[in-house]
KEKE-3310 file (N, C-alpha, C; in steps of 0.2 Angstrom, whole numbers, plus 5000, padded with zeros to 4 digits):
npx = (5537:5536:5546:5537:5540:5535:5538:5538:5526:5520:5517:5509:5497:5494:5494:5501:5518:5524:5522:5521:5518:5513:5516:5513:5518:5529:5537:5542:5532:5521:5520:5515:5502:5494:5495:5492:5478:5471:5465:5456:5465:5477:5477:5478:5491:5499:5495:5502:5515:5527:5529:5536:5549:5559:5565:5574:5577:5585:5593:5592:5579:5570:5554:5552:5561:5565:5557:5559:5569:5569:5569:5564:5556:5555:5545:5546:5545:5555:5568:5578:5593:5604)
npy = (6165:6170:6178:6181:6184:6193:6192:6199:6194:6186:6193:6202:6195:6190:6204:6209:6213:6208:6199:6193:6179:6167:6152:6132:6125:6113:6111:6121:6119:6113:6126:6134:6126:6131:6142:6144:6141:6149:6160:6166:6171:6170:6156:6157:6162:6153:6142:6133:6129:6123:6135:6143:6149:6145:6152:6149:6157:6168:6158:6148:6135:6120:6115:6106:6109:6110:6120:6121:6132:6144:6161:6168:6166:6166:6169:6169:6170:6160:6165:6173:6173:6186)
npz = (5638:5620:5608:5593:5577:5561:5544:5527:5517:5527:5538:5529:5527:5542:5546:5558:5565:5574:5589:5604:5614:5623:5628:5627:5618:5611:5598:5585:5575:5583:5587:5577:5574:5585:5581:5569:5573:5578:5572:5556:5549:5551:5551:5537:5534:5538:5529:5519:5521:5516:5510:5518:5529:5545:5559:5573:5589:5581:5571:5555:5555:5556:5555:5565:5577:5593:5604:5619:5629:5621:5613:5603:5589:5571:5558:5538:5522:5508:5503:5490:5480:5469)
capx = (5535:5542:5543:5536:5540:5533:5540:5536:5520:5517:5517:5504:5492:5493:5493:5506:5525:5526:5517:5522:5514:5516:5516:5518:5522:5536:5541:5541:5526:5515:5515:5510:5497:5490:5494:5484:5471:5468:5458:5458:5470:5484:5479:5481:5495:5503:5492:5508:5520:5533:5532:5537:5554:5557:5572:5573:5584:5591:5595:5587:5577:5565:5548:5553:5565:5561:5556:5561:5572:5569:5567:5561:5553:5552:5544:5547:5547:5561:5574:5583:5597:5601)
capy = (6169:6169:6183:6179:6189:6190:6196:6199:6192:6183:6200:6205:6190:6191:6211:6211:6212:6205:6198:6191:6175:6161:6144:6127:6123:6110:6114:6126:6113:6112:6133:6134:6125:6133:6148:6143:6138:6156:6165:6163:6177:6165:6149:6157:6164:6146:6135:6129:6125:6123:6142:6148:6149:6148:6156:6150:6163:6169:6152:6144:6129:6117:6116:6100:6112:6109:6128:6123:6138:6149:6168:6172:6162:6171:6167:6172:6166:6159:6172:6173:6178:6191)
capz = (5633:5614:5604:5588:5570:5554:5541:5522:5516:5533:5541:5527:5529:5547:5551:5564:5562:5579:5594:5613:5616:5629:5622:5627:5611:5611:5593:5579:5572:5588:5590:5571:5575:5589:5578:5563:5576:5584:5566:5548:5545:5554:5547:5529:5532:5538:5526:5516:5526:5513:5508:5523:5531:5550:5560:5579:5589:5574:5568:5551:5558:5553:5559:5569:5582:5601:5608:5626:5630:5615:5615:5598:5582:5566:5551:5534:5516:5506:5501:5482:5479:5465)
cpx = (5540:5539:5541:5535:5537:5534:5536:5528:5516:5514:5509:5498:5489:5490:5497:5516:5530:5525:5523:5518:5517:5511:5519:5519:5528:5541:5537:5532:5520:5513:5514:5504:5492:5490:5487:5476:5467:5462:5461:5464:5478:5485:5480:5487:5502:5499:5496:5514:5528:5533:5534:5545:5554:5564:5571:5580:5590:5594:5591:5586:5569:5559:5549:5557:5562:5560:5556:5567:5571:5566:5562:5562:5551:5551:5544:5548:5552:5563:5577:5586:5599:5608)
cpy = (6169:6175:6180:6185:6184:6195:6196:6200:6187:6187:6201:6202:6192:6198:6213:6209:6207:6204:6193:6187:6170:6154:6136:6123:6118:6111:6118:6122:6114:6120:6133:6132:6128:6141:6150:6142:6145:6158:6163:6166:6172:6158:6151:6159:6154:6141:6130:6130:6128:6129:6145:6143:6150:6148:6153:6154:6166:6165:6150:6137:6126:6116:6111:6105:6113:6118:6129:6128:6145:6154:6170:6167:6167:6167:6171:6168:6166:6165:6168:6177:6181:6193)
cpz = (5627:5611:5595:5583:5566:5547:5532:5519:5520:5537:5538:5529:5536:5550:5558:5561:5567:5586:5600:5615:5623:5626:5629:5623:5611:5608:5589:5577:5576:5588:5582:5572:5580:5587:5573:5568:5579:5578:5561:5545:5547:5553:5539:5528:5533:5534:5524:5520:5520:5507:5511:5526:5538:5555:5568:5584:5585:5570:5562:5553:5555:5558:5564:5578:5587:5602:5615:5627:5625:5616:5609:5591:5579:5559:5545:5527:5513:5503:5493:5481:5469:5463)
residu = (UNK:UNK:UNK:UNK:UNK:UNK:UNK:UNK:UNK:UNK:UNK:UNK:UNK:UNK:UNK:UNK:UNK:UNK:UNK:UNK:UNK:UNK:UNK:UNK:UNK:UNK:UNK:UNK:UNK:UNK:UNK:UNK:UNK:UNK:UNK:UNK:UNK:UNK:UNK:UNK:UNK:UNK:UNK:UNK:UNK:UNK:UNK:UNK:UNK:UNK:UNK:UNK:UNK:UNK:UNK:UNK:UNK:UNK:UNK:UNK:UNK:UNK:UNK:UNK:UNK:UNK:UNK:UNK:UNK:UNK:UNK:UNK:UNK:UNK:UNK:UNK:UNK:UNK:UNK:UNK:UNK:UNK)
# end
């Protein structure tokens, strides 16, 4: 089981801030796609890929990142600083 966030305008599209899945997902990349795969609301939210930012156990990680052991992927759009 992974816990899965979403924040900002991921959060919006989708309607959840954050969900409890079971994946066997290898990486960030394979569970996006079995995300996008679930309803439309979740493949809009990931359609571009390169507007989204993705965090694996609190870590900044690219979509490549194996998810064997991992507690919690969050996704969120790029940040600017101010």
């Amino acid at each position: 089981m992974i816990d899965v966030l979403y924040f900002a305008w991921v959060r919006e599209r989708i309607g959840l801030p954050k969900e409890r899945i079971e994946t066997g997902a290898p990486t960030v990349a394979a569970l996006v796609d079995e995300l996008a795969a679930r309803e439309e609301r979740y493949a809009a939210a990931f359609a571009d890929l390169s507007a989204l930012r993705v965090a694996v156990d609190q870590e900044l990680a690219d979509f490549n990142a194996p998810l064997a052991g991992v507690r919690e992927v969050a996704f969120f759009p790029p940040m600017t600083g101010g």
